[in-house]
C-alpha positions as CSV (number, residue, x, y, z in Angstrom):
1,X,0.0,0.0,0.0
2,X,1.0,3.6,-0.6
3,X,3.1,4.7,2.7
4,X,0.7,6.3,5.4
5,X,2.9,9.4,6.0
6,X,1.1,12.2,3.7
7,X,1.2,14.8,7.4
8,X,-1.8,14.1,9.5
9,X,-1.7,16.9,11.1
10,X,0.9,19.5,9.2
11,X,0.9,18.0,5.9
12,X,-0.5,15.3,3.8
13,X,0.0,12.1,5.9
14,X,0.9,10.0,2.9
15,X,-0.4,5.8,3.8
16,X,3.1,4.4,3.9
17,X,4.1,1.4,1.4
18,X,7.1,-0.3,0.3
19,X,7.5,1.4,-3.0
20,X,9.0,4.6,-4.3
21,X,7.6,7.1,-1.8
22,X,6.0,7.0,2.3
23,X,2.2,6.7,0.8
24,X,2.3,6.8,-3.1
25,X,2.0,4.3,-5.4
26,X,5.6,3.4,-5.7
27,X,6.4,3.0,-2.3
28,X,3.3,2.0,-0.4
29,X,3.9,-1.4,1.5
30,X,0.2,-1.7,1.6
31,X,0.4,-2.6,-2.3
32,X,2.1,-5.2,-2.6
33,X,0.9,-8.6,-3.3
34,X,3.5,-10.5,-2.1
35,X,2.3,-11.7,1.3
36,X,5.4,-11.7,4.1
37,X,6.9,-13.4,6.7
38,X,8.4,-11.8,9.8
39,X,12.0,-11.3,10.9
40,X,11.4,-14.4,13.1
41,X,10.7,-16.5,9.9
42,X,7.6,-17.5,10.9
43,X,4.8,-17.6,8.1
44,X,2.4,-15.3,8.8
45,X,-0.4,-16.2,6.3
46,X,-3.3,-17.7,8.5
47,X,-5.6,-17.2,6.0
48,X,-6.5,-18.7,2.2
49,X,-7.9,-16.8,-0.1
50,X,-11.4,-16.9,-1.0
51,X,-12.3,-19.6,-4.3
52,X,-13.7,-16.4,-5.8
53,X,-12.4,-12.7,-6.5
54,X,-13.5,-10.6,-3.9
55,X,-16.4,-8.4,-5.1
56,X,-15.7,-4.5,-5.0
57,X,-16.4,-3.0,-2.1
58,X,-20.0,-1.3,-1.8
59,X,-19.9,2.1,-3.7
60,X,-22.6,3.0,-4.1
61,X,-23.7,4.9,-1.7
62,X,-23.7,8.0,-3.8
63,X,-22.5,11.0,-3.6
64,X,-24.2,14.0,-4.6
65,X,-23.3,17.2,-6.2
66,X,-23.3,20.0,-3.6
67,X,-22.1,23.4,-2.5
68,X,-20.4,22.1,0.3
69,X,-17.7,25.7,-0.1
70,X,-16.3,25.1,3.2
71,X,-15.7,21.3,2.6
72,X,-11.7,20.7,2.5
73,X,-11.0,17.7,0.1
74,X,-9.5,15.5,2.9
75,X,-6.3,15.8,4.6
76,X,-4.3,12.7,5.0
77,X,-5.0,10.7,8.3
78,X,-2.8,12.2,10.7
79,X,-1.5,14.8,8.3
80,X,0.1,12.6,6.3
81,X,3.0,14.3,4.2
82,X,1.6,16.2,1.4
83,X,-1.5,16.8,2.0
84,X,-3.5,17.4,-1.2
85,X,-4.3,20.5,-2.9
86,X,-6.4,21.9,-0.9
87,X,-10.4,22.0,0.0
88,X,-13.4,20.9,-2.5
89,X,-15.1,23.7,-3.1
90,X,-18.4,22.9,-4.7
91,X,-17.6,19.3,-3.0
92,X,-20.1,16.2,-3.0
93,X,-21.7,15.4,-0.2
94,X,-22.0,11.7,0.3
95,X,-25.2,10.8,1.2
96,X,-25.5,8.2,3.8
97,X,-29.1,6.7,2.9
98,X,-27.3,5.6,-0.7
99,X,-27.6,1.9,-1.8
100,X,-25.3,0.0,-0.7
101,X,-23.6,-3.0,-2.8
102,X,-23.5,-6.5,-1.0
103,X,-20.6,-8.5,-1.3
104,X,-21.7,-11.9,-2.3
105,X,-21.1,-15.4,-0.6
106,X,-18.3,-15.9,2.3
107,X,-15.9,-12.8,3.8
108,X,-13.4,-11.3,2.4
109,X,-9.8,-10.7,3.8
110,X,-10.7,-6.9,5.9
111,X,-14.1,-7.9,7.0
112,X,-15.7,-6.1,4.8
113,X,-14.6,-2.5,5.0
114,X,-17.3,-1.0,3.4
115,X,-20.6,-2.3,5.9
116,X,-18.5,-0.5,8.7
117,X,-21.0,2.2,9.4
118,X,-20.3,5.2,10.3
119,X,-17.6,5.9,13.5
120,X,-18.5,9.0,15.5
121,X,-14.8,11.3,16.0
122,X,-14.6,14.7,18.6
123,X,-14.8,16.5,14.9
124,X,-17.9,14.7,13.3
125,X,-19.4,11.7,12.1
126,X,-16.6,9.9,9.8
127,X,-17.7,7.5,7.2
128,X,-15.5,5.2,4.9
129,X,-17.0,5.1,1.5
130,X,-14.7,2.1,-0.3
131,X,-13.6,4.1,-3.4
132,X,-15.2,4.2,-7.2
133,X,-12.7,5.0,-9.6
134,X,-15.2,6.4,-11.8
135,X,-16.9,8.5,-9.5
136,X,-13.8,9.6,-7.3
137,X,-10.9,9.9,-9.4
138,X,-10.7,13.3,-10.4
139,X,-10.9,14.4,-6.5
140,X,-8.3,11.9,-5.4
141,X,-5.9,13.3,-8.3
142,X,-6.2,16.6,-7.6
143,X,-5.4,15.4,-3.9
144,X,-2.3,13.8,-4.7
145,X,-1.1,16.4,-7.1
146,X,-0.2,19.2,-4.0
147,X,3.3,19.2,-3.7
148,X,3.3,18.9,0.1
149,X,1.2,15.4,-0.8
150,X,3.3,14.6,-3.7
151,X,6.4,14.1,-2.1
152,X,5.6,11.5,0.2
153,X,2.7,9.8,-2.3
154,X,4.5,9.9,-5.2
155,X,1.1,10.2,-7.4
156,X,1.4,13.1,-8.9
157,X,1.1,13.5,-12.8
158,X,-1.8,12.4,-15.5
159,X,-5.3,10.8,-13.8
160,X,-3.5,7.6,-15.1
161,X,-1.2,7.7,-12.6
162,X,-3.7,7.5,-10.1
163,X,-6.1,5.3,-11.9
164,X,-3.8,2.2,-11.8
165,X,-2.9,3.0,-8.3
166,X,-6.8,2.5,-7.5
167,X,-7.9,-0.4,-9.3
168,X,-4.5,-2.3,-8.5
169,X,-6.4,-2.6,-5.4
170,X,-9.9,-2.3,-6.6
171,X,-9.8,-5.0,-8.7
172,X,-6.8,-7.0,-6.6
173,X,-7.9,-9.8,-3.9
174,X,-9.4,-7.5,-1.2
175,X,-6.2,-7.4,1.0
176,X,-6.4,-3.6,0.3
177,X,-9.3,-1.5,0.3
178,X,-9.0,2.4,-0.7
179,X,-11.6,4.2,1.0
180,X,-12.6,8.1,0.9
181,X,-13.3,9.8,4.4
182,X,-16.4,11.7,4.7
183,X,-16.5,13.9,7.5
184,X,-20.1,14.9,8.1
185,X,-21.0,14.1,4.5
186,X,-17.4,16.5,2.9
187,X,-15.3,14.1,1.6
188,X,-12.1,15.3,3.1
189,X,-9.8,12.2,3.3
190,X,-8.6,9.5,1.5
191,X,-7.6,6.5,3.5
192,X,-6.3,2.6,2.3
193,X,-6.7,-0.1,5.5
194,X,-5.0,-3.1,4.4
195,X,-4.0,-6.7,5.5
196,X,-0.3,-5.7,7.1
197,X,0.4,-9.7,8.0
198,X,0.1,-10.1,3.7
199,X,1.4,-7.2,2.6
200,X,5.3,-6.7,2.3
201,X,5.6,-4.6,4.7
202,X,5.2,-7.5,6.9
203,X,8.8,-8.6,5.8
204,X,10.2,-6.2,7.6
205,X,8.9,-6.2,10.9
206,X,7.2,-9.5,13.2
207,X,4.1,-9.4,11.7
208,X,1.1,-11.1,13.7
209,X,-1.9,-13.0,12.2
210,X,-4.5,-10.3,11.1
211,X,-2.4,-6.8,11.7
212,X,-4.2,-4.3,9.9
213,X,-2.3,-1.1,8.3
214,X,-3.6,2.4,7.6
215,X,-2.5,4.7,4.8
216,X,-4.1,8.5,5.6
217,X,-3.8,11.7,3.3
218,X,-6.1,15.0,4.4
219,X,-7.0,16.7,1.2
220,X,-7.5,20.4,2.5
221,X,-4.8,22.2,3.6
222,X,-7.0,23.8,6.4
223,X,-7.7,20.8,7.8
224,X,-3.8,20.4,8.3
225,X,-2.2,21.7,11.4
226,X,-4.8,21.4,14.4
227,X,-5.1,18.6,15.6
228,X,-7.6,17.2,13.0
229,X,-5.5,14.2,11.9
230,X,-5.0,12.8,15.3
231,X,-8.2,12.8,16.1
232,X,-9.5,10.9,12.5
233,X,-6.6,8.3,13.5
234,X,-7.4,7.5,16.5
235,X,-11.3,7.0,15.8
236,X,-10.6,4.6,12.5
237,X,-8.2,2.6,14.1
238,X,-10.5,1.9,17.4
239,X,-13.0,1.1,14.5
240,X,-10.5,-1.1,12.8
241,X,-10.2,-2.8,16.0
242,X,-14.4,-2.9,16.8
243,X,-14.9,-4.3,13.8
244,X,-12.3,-6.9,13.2
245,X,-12.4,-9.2,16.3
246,X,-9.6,-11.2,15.0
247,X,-7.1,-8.3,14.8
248,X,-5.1,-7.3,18.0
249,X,-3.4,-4.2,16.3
250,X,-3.2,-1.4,13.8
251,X,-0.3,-0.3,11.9
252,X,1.7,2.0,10.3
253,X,4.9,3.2,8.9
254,X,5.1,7.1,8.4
255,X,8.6,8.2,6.7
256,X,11.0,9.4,10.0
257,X,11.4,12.8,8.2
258,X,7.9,13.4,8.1
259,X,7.3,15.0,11.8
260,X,4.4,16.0,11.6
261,X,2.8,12.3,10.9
262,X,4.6,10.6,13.2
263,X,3.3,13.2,15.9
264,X,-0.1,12.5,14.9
265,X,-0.1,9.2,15.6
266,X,1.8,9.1,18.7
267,X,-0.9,11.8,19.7
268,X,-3.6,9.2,18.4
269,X,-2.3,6.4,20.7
270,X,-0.4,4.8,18.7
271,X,3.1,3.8,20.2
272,X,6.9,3.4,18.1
273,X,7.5,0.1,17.7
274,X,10.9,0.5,16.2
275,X,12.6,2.4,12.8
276,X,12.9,-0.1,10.1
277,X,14.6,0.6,6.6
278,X,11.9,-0.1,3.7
279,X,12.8,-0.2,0.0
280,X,12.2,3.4,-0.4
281,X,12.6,5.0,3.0
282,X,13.6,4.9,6.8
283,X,10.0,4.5,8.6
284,X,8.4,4.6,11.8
285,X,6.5,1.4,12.7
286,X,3.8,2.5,14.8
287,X,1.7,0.3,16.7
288,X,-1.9,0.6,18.2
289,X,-2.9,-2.7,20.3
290,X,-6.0,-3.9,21.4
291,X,-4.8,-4.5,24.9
292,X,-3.1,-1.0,25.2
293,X,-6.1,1.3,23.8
294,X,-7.7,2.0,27.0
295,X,-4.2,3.3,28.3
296,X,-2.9,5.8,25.3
């Protein structure tokens, strides 16, 4: 997956991944198909993959043209570096009573990201609407085309760019799921939770049975900066945690130069597990456990 450090809080938080860049398509670990093992050699697949492709993710619960002028077009979860260009004016709001798809027969490898519900966070209701490249891609590339998101993402450039990014995990097994964040119906964020334990990331650190990651970018640059970031982190991954019994923690790996991420998510209870060197970049592994939530 794209690396999670695009700022959360100061910058566009970018979702961190193994390729060329902290969240971008290039660099994100959470993109990667290769399933890992950890340092300790132990396999960490517990799972097989379904006999079928996994469905896409419910879309469909559609967004609406709106006025939304004070809507920011998301800022990376936890300011992840380089947040993108700025807010949506003239926004969509997503509309919560949408249809929503059903994913046919059996689970899939997140538990279904996109039945969630809504998670209630100190600055509004937060929903995670699994992404539609048709019906999202022109707001997530203009979000990844702000420098200050751009040089952690590594997105920038023609729709294309961000196109294959998308459907590589649209249309992959469902060990990724890209997700806009609405907050109070302004779609403000863009966010990818993803199987950690079968990612590659999960070569580089003692990955455990059903770790989750999270990428997080903030779109508006006036949602970066106060606080905003920590507060979105913190909510998704307690929902991360609420809604997949089998996981005991939530990860991430922000680039060590970018500050302001790894603030945000020591801010937003997660703790540093250690600094591990990735293909493209010296990260943070931060850690939020189940047993440890109630404390940080």
């Amino acid at each position: 997956m794209l690396p999670t450090d695009a700022s959360t809080d100061a910058g566009t938080a970018r979702a961190t991944r193994l390729g060329p860049g902290s969240s971008g398509p290039g660099s994100r670990t959470g993109t990667g198909s290769d399933p890992g093992a950890g340092p300790d050699g132990e396999d960490t697949l517990d799972l097989r993959l379904p006999d079928e492709l996994i469905a896409l993710f419910a879309g469909d619960t559609g967004f609406r043209d709106g006025n939304s002028a004070g809507s920011t077009a998301g800022s990376t979860a936890g300011s992840t570096a380089g947040s993108t260009a700025g807010s949506t004016a003239g926004t969509r709001t997503w509309t919560p009573g949408g249809t929503q798809g059903v994913v046919p027969g059996g689970d899939d490898l997140l538990d279904r990201v996109g039945g969630w519900g809504p998670v209630r966070t100190p600055a509004g209701v937060l929903h995670l609407v699994p992404v539609r490249a048709e019906r999202d891609l022109p707001l997530i590339h203009r979000w990844m085309n702000d420098p200050a998101v751009a040089a952690f993402w590594e997105l920038a450039g023609p729709e294309s760019v961000v196109e294959d990014h998308l459907l590589r995990q649209i249309d992959g097994d469902g060990r990724s799921v890209p997700c806009l964040g609405a907050l109070d119906g302004i779609p403000m964020s863009y966010w990818e939770i993803y199987r950690a334990d079968l990612d590659p990331l999960a070569r580089h650190y003692p990955a455990r049975p059903h770790d989750t990651g999270i990428h997080l970018l903030i779109g508006g640059v006036a949602d970066r900066g106060r606080g905003l970031g920590s507060n979105l982190l913190r909510a998704v991954a307690d929902h991360v945690l609420a809604k997949r019994p089998s996981c005991a923690r939530v990860v991430a790996e922000p680039d060590l130069r970018n500050t302001p991420s790894v603030s945000a998510f020591l801010s937003a209870g997660f703790r540093l597990a250690a600094e591990v060197d990735l293909p493209d970049k010296r990260a943070a592994l931060m850690i939020r456990d189940r047993s440890l939530r109630d404390l940080l």
